[in-house]
N, C-alpha and C positions, 0 to 999 in steps of 0.2 A: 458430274464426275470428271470433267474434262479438265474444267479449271482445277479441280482440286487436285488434278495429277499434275495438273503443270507446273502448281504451284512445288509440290514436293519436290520436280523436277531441280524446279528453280532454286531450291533451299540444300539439295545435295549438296553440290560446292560447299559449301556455308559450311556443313558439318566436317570435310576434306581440310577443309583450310583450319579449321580448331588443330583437326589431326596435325596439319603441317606445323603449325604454329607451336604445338606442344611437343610435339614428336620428331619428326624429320625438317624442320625447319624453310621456313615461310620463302624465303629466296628461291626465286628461276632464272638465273640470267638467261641470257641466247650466246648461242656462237661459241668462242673457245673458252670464255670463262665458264658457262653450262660444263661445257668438256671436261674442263679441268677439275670440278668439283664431283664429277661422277667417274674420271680417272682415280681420286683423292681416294672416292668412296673404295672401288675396286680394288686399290692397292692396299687398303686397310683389311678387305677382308682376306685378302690373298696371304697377306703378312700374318694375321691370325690361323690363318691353317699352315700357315709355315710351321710358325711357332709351333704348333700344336702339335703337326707330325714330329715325326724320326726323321724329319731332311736334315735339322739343323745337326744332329750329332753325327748321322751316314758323313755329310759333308766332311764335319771337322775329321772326321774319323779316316776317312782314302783321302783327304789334300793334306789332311793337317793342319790347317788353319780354322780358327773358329771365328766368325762374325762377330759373340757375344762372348763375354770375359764372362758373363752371370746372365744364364739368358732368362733368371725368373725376375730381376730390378732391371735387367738391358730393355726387356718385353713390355715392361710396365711404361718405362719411360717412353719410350717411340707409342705406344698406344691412346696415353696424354697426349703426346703430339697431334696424331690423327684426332684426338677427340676437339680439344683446343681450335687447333686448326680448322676444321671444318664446322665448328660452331662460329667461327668469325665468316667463315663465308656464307655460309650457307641461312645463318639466322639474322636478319637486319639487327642494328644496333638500338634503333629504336623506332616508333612509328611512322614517324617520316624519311624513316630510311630508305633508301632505293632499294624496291625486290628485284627490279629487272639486269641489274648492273652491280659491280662488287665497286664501291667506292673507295679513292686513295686510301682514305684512312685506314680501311679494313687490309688492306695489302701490308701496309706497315704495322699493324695490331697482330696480324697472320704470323711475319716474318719475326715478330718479339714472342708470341707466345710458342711458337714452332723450335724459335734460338734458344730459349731457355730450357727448353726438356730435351735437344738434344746436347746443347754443354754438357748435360749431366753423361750422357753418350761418348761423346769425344775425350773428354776430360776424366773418364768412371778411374784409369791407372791413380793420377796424379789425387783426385781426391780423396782414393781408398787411402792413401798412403801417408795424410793428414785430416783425420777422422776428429772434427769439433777444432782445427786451427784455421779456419775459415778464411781466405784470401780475398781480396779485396772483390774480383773477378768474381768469384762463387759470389758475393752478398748483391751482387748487381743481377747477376743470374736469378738468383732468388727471389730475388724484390719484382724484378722484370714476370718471372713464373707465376710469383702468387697475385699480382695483380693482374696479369695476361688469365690468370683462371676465374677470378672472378668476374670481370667483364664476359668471360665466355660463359659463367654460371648465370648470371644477368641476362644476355643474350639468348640460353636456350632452356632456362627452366623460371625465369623469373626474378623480382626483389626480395621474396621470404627465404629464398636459402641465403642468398645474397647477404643478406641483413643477421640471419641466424649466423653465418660461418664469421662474418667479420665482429661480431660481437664476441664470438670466443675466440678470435682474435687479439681483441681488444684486451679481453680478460688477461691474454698469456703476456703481453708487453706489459699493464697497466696493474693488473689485479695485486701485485706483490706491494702496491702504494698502501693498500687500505689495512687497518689495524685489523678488522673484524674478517679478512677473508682470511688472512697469515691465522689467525687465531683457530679457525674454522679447518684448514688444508694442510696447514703448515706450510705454505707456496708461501717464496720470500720474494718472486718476482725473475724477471728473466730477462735481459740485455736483448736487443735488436737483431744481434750476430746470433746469437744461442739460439733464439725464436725462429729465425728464418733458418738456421740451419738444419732446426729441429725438423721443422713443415715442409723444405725443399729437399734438402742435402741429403737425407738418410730416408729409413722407409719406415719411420715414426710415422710421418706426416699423411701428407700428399699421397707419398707413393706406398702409403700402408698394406694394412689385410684388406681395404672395400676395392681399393686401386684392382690389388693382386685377384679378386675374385674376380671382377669384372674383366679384366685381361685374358684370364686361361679359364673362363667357365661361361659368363653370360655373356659375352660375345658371341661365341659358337654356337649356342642356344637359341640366341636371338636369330643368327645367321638360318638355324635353319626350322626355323618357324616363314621365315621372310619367303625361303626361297619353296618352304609347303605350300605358304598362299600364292605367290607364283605362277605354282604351275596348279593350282586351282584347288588346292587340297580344303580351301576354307569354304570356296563354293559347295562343292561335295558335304563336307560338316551341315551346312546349311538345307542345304535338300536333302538329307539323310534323315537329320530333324524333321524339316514340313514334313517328307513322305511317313515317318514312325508316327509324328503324333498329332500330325495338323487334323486328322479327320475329328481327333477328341474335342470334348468340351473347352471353348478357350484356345483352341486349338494351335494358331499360330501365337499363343503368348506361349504357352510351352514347348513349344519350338521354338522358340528364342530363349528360352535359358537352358534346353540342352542344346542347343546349337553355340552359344555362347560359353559355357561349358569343354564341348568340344575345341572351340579358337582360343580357348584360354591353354590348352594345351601349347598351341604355335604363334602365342603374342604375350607375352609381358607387358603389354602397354591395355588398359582397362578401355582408354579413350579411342582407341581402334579398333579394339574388340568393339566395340558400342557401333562405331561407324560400318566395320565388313560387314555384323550380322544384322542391324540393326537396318541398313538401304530397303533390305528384304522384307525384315518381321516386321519392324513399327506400321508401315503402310498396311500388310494384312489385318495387324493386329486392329487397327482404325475403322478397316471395310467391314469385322464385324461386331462391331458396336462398342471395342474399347474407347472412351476418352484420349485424346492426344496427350495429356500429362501423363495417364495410367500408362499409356500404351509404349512411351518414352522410359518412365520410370523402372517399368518390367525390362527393358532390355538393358538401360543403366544398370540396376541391382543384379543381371545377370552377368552382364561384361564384369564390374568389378569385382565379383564372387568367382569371374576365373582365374583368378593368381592364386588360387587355393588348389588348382586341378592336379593333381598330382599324375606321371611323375615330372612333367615342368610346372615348375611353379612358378613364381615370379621370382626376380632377381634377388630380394631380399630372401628369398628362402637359401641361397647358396651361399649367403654373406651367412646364415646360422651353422653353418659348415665349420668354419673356420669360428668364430664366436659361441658358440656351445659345445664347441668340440667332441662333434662324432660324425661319422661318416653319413654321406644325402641320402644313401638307404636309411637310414633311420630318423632324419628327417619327414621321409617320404611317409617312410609308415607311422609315424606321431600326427603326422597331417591329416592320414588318408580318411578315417572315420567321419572326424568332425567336416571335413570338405563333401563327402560324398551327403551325411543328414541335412547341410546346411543346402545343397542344391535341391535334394528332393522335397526340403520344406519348401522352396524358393516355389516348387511346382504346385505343393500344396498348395500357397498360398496364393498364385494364380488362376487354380482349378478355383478355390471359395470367389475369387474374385469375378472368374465366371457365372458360378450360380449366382451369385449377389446380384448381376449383370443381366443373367438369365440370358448367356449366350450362347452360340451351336458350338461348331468347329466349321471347314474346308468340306467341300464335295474333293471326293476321291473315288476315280475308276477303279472298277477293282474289287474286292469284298476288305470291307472293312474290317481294320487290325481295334481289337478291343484292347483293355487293361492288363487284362491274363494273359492275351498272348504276347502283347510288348513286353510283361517280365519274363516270360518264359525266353523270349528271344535272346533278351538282354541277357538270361542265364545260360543260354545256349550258346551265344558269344564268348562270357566267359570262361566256359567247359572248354570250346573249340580250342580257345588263345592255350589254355593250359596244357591238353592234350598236344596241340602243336609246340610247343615249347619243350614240353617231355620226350618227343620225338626227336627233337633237334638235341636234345641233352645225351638222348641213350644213345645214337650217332655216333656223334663225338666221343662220347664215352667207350662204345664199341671201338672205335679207329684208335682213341690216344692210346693203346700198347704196341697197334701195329708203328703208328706214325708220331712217336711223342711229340707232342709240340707243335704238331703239324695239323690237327683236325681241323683247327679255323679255317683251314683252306677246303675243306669237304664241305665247311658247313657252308663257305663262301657260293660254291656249284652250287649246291641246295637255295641258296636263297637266290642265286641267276635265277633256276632251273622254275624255282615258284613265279617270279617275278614275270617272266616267260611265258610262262602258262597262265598266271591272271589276265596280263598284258590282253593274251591272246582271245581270252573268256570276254573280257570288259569290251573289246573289238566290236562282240555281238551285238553292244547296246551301243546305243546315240549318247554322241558325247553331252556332258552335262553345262547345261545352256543357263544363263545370268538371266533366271525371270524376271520380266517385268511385275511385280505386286500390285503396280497399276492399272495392269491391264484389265479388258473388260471383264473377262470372265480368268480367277485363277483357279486351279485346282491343286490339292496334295497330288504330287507323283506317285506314283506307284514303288514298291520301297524295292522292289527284287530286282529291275533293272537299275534304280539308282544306287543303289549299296555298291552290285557287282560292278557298277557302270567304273565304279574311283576305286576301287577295294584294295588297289595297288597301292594308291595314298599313304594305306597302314603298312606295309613294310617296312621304310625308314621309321617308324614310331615303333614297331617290331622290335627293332634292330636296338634304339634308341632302350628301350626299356629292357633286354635281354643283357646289352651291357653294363646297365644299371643297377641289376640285382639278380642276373645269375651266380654263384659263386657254390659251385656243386666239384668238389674233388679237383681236379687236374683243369677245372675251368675258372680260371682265376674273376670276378667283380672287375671291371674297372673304373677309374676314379671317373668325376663329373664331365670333368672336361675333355679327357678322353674319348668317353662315352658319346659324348655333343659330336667329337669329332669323324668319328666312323658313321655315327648315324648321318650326318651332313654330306660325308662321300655318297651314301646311298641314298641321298634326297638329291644330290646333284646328278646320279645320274637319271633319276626318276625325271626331273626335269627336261635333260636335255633328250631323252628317247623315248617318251611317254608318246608324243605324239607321232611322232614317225614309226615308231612300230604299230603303233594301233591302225595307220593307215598301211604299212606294209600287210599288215593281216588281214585287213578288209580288199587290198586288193586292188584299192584309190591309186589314180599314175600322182599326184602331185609330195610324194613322200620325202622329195629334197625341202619343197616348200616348207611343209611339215616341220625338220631338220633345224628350216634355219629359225622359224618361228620357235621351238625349243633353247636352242643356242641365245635367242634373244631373251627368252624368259630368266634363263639359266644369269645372263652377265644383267636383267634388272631385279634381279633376286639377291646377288652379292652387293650390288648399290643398294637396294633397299636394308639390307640386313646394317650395313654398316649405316645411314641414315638414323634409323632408327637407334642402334646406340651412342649415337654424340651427346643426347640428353643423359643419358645411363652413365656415360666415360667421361663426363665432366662433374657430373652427381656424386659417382663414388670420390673422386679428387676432392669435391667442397668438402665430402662427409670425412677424408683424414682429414681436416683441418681439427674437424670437431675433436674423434677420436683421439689426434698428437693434443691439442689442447687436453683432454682429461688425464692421459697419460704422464703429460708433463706438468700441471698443474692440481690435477684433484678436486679439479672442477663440482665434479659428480657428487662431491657431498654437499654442496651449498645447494642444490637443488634438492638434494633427497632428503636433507635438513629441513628445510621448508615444506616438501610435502611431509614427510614425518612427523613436523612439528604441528599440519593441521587435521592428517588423517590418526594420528596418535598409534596405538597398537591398534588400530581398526583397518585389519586387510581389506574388507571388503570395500572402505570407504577412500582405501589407497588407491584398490584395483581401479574404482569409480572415476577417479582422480584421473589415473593413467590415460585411462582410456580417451575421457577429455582430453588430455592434452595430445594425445594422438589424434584427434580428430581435429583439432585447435590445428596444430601443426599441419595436418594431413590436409588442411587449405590453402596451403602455398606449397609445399614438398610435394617432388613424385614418393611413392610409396617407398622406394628404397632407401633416399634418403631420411625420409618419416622413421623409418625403422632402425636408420643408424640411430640417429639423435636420442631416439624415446629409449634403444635398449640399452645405450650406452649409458645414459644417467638412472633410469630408473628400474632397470632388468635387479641389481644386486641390492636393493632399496626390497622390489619386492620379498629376493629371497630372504632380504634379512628381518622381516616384519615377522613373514610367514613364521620364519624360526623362531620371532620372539614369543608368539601366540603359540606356539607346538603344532604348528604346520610344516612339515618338510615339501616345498615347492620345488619340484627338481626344474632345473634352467630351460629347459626345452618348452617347457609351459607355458614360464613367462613370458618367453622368446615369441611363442606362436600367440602367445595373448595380445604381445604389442603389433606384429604384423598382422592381425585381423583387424584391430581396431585402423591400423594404417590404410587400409586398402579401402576402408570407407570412406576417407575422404574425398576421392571421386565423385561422388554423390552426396556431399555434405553441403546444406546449403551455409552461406547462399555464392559459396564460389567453385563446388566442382562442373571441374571441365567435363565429363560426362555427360552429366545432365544438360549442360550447354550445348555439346553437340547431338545428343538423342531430341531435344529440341528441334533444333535447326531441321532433324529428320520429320519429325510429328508436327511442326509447325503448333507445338504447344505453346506452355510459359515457360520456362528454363527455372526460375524458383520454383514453381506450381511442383513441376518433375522432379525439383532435385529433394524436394519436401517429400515427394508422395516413392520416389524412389529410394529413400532414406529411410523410411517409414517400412518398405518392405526388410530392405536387408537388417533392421536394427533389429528385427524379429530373430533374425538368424544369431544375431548376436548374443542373443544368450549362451552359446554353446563356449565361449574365450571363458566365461567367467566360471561354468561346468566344471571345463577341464580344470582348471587351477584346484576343487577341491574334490574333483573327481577324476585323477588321472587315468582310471581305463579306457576315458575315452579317446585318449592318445595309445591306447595299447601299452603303456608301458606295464612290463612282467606280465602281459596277459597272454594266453594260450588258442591256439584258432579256435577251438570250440567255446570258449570263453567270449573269442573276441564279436562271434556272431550272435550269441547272445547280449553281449553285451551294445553291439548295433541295433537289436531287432527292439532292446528296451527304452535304447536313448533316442528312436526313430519314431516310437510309440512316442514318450514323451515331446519330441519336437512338434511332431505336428497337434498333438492336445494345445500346444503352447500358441501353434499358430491358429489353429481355432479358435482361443479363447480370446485373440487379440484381433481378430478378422472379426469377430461379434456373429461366426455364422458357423453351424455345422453342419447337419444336414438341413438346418432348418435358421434362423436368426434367433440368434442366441438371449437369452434371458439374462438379467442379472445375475443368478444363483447359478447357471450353467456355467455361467464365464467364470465364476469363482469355481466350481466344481472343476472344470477342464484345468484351471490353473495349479489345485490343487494335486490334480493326480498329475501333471506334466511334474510336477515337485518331488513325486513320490518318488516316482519313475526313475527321474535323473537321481535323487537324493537320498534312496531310503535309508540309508546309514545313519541320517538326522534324526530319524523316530527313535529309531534304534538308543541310540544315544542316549535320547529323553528317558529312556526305559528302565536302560543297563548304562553307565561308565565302561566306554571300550577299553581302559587300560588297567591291570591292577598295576600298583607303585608301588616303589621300595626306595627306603633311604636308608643314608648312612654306610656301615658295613652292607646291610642287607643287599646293597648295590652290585657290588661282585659277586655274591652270590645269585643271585636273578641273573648276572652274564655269565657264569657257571654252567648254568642249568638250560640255556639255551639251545637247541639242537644247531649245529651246523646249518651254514648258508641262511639262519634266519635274520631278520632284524627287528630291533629293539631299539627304544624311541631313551635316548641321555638329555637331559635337560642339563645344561652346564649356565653360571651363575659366576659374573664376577664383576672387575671394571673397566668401564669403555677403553679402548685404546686410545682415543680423541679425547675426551673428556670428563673420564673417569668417575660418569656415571654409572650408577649399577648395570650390568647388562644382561640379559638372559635369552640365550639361541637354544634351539634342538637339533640333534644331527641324529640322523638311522644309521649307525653304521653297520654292515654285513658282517657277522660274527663268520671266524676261522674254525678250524676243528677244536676238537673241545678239548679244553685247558682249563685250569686255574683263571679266575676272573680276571686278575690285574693281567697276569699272562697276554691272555687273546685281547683286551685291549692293548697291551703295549703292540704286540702285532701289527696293529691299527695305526702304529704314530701316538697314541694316547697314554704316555706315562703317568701312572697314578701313584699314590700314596696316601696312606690313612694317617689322619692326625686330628686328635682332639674330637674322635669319634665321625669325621667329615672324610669325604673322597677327595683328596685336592690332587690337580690337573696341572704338570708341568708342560713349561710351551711345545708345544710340537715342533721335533727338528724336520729343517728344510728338505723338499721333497718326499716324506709324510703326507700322506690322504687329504692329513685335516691342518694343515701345516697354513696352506692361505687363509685358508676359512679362520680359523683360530687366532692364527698368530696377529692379523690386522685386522680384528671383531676386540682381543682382550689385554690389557696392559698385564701379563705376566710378572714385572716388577713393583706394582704398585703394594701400598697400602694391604689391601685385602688381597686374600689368593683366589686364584679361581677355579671353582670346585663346582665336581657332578652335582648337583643338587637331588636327583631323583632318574633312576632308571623306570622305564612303562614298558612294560609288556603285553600286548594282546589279549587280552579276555577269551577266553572261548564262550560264545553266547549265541542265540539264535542266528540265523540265518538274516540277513536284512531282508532277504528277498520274502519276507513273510510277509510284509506290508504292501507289496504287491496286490496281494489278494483282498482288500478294501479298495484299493486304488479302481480295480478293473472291475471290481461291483461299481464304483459310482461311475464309471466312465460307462457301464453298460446301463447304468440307469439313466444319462442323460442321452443315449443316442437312443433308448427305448421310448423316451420323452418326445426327442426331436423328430424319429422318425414318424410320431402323428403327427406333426405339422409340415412335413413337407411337404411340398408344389412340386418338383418337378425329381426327375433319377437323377442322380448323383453323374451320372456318364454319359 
């Protein structure tokens, strides 16, 4: 046992240094160049809660001078700077680079990529003022930017964005040569000046929507994840876990993916998540009898299923912000369902993995917490959180007539006055200590002093989530980054007084000491948080390359041409497609930029298939289909980083891992492809008591799914069983499918009869238009569906024109004039259909809804056979389920 700790010992770094080399970047000088790049880091984050606050207008507002002429493009460009910049220092240029030392070159590579984003600074009067007249200065500028970005995109993310961002590049200079692309986009090509103007000069490019997101949203974010784990908040997550579920079956594997789970909360980065939680679990998980690849794999699959944790998600989920256009609340809760089934299947599937194993759990002092009682906990929890949130609401609520405007500051007292008193509670208990997993003997902790021991931890996440989705009367929501930013004041000062008040209240004389040990957490929390986004703040910059490239060329249909042209009208075989190439891509890209690329080209590809088959796919779908499939590439063999560093931890195979850890999460992946033809499980239009039934069915389903593909239920699975579990996992998710086979869910009408069925509709319902005519590209036949939500009730042609949808009857047909601009259906239509061609383009058929049985009738076959295979299974069991 001795060597095999040292050896883990020995292989820690190993996995640290993947983190650095992907993440925070490989370089340590000594001395003042060290200094200077941890000054760099400091003044980045500093500058982002600048921004963030109300200093920069109080300022301009009592001097009257303002710093920024436009402080949402002034923000963007100095933030490229910081990113840029400290990706030349901080990440070696190449492998034989000096880590201990910044090399000449890199000084003068600094000073070109740093000159170039601030020209656009110095210069912002004189170039507004000649907007596309490009001066000679700007094109030097520019050329200097875009290549100073890619070298830095090289240096901290690798050759596959590198190679991806300069090939659409390439396309924007070169593409307009070729007969068949001009034929394909109508892109006739674009001058050297135009191009670079396009990518540097304006906020097409470079400094687009992924720039802007990453500027005022996942920076703050990140910031205060960094500065949670800090001040130990990730340790805490982790003993929270062993002490809840280590004593179970498998014990510390499930405690590594809720504990992973929990840090997906405060890391955006999958490959660090892997590394905090994983020092801990993988070693437990090995001492009882997982395999090193298993015991790897399980904390891989769990670290990269936490960019789904809502309400942080990963960076790509605030980039759907601005690109699906609707507020992170609604983000959060399209996510929340499918994230919360895919971790408890994750558990599932390491619970089968135990019995298959035939392994215990953790000795634990104390009386052992069973099944029943961790959810009753876990329901207890959320009771607590909601009751305490409704206290804070009626508060406020009560104060804002005495003090309009002014409650935030009672509720401020109030959240001292908690903080105070947990501070004071948590005091009682021994701070929480960095187990050894090596040691001779480990045990779960006891969960009642570890909970209470950090409990303070959840206040900034409190605070974080109360800004995020309160919006009750006179208490206004606020936006993302806002939201980041208040919570991050209250994680800074959690930081800097956790520990001195906790020894003030025990009583300890050494309470300065304390002080200054905070104070230091507090300034390697702000270096950490901005480390950690130089890979992020040079990512978003490659990804406007891409985005200005479709924008300005129309890129996006030679690709969706091709897939098109080999998935045909077969959604299913599109989605199949997608997802490949997300996973394809998702082995050189971090996730966020996996998620520009793929939504960029193939996000309006899906919806327009869907429409051509009479599936209406609403964008949020897609959106979240292409960022699941993105977030697997971490563990995609045979190059994610993950699985390379949960290696280094398990001293496994790093293939073996990244295989068997792939294997787990691709389980869970059934749930992307679900929602696209089952959007309640996004919630969308569904009701709470809807939506918990509709969790309790797709939850049921999930883990059938994962039983049937683990080969064990309570017992090892038979041929007919696994088909039977598959089956009802089908029902479950799908029964609308039988249904269908039964009954035609829509009755149809043509011709006149068309307006009449939109007649006849009750208000706020919708009804499925088939409209028919010819491509705008290429004037082949085209046929889309739209739902649009019917007005109060009118004359049929009426309530569609209401809609943007001018019709008129001719020759016994509905024909469809082009929708004017700003109209509902005005994008959608007007660049799907050639309104001047040849043929016109006409409703073809209105559908209406059927009233027909219930789906849920097929249920009740499903849960006879599922109760006939565990009546089967449970006479072959060996051992309890717990």
């Amino acid at each position: 046992m001795a060597s095999e700790a040292g050896s883990v010992t020995r292989d820690a770094p190993d996995a640290r240094d993947i983190v650095a080399k992907a993440d925070t970047g490989a370089r340590a000088p000594a001395g003042w160049q060290g200094r200077l790049i941890v000054g760099l880091c400091l003044a980045w984050s500093l500058f982002q809660l600048y921004i963030a606050s109300a200093l920069p207008t109080t300022l301009a507002t009592v001097t009257g001078v303002s710093f920024f002429a436009n402080i949402i493009t002034d923000s963007r460009f100095i933030h490229l700077a910081f990113a840029m910049g400290l990706a030349t220092l901080a990440f070696p240029l190449g492998r034989r680079a000096p880590r201990d030392r910044i090399p000449a070159y890199d000084w003068a590579l600094f000073a070109l990529a740093v000159g170039a984003c601030l020209y656009l600074v110095v210069f912002r009067e004189a170039i507004a003022q000649r907007p596309g007249l490009w001066t000679t200065g700007d094109m030097v500028a520019a050329t200097i930017g875009m290549a100073s970005l890619f070298v830095a995109v090289y240096r901290s993310l690798g050759l596959p964005l590198t190679i991806i961002a300069a090939v659409f590049m390439a396309f924007t200079l070169f593409g307009g040569e070729f007969a068949w692309i001009r034929e394909i986009t109508n892109y006739g090509g674009a001058s050297f000046s135009r191009a670079m103007g396009h990518y540097w000069m304006q906020t097409e490019g470079v400094f687009g929507v992924a720039l802007g997101v990453s500027t005022s949203m996942i920076f703050l974010f990140v910031l205060f994840g960094a500065l949670l784990e800090r001040a130990g908040g990730g340790n805490w997550f982790i003993q929270v876990a062993i002490a809840l579920l280590g004593a179970l079956r498998g014990g510390p594997a499930k405690a590594s993916v809720f504990s992973s789970a929990m840090t997906g909360l405060i890391s955006g980065s999958s490959i660090a998540n892997t590394v905090t939680t994983g020092t801990f679990t993988i070693p437990l998980m090995k001492r009882i009898g997982f395999p090193a690849e298993k015991a790897g794999a399980v904390e891989v699959a769990s670290s990269t299923n936490g960019q789904l944790t809502p309400p942080v998600m990963g960076a790509a989920a605030f980039l759907m912000v601005e690109y699906v256009g609707i507020p992170y609340i609604e983000v959060i809760k399209h996510a929340f369902l499918p994230a919360v089934i895919s971790y408890i299947a994750l558990l599932y599937i390491v619970h089968l993995e135990s019995l298959k194993l035939g392994l215990a759990g953790m000795e634990k002092p104390g009386r052992r917490i069973g099944v029943p009682l961790i959810a009753l906990l876990f329901l207890s929890g959320f009771i607590l959180m909601a009751l305490v949130t409704l206290a804070v609401i009626a508060v406020r609520l009560a104060l804002e007539p005495l003090m309009p405007g002014q409650s935030v500051y009672a509720a401020l007292v109030l959240l001292a006055a908690a903080y105070l008193a947990i501070v004071a509670f948590a005091a009682r208990f021994p701070d929480l200590a960095h187990d050894d997993p090596e040691a001779p003997v480990v045990r779960a902790p006891r969960l009642t002093p570890t909970l209470l021991g950090g409990l303070y931890f959840a206040l900034p996440i409190f605070v974080l989530v109360w800004n995020l989705m309160i919006d009750t009367g006179p208490l206004d929501r606020l936006s993302p980054g806002l939201s980041a930013f208040w919570a991050t004041l209250a994680m800074m000062i959690v930081v800097v007084t956790h520990r001195p008040l906790k020894h003030l209240f025990r009583g300890a004389p050494d309470v300065l000491a304390q002080a200054r040990a905070g104070w230091h957490d507090f300034v390697a929390g702000l270096v950490a948080g901005a480390r950690n986004m130089i890979g992020i703040g040079v990512a978003t910059g490659a990804a406007g390359v891409i985005v200005g490239t479709i924008s300005l060329t129309g890129a996006h249909q030679i690709v969706g041409q091709v897939i098109e042209a080999i998935a045909g009208d077969n959604l299913m075989l599109l989605l199949l497609l997608v997802a490949v190439l997300s996973l394809i891509l998702g082995m050189g890209l971090p996730t966020t930029a996996n998620y520009i690329v793929v939504s960029s080209l193939m996000a309006p590809v899906i919806v327009g298939v869907g429409a051509q088959v009479g599936l209406v796919v609403p964008l949020i779908a897609v959106h979240l289909f292409v960022f699941y499939f993105g977030i697997l590439a971490d563990d995609t063999p045979p190059v994610g980083l993950a699985a390379y560093a949960a290696a280094a931890i398990s001293r496994g195979d790093p293939i073996g891992t990244a295989v068997q850890g792939f294997m787990y999460d691709i389980r869970t992946a059934l749930l992307p492809f679900l929602f696209i033809f089952n959007t309640d499980l996004l919630l969308i239009d569904v009701g709470p008591l809807q939506a918990i039934y509709v969790f309790a069915t797709a939850l049921l389903a999930m883990l059938c799914f994962a039983a049937a593909t683990q080969g064990y239920f309570f017992a090892k699975s038979r041929w007919w069983e696994t088909a039977a579990l598959l089956l009802v996992a089908f029902t479950l998710f799908r029964p609308g499918f039988w249904l269908d086979q039964v009954e035609a869910p829509y009755d149809r009408y043509t011709g006149p009869a068309i307006l009449e069925a939109v007649a006849d509709e009750p208000a706020g319902e919708r009804l499925r238009l088939v409209i028919a005519g010819p491509d705008f590209d290429s004037g082949r036949p085209l046929t889309l569906t739209i739902a649009p939500e019917l007005g109060p009730p009118a004359p049929g042609a009426r309530r569609l024109d209401e809609l943007g949808l001018t019709v008129y009857r001719e020759n016994g047909q509905i024909l469809l004039e082009e929708p004017f601009p700003g109209t509902p259906y005005f994008e959608r239509l007007a660049n799907e259909f050639d309104f001047y061609g040849a043929e016109p383009v006409r409703i073809v058929r209105a559908e209406v809804e059927r009233e027909r049985w219930p789906k849920e009738v097929f249920y009740v076959p499903a849960l006879a056979l599922l109760a006939l295979v565990v009546a089967v299974q449970r006479r072959r069991r060996t051992q309890p389920a717990f």
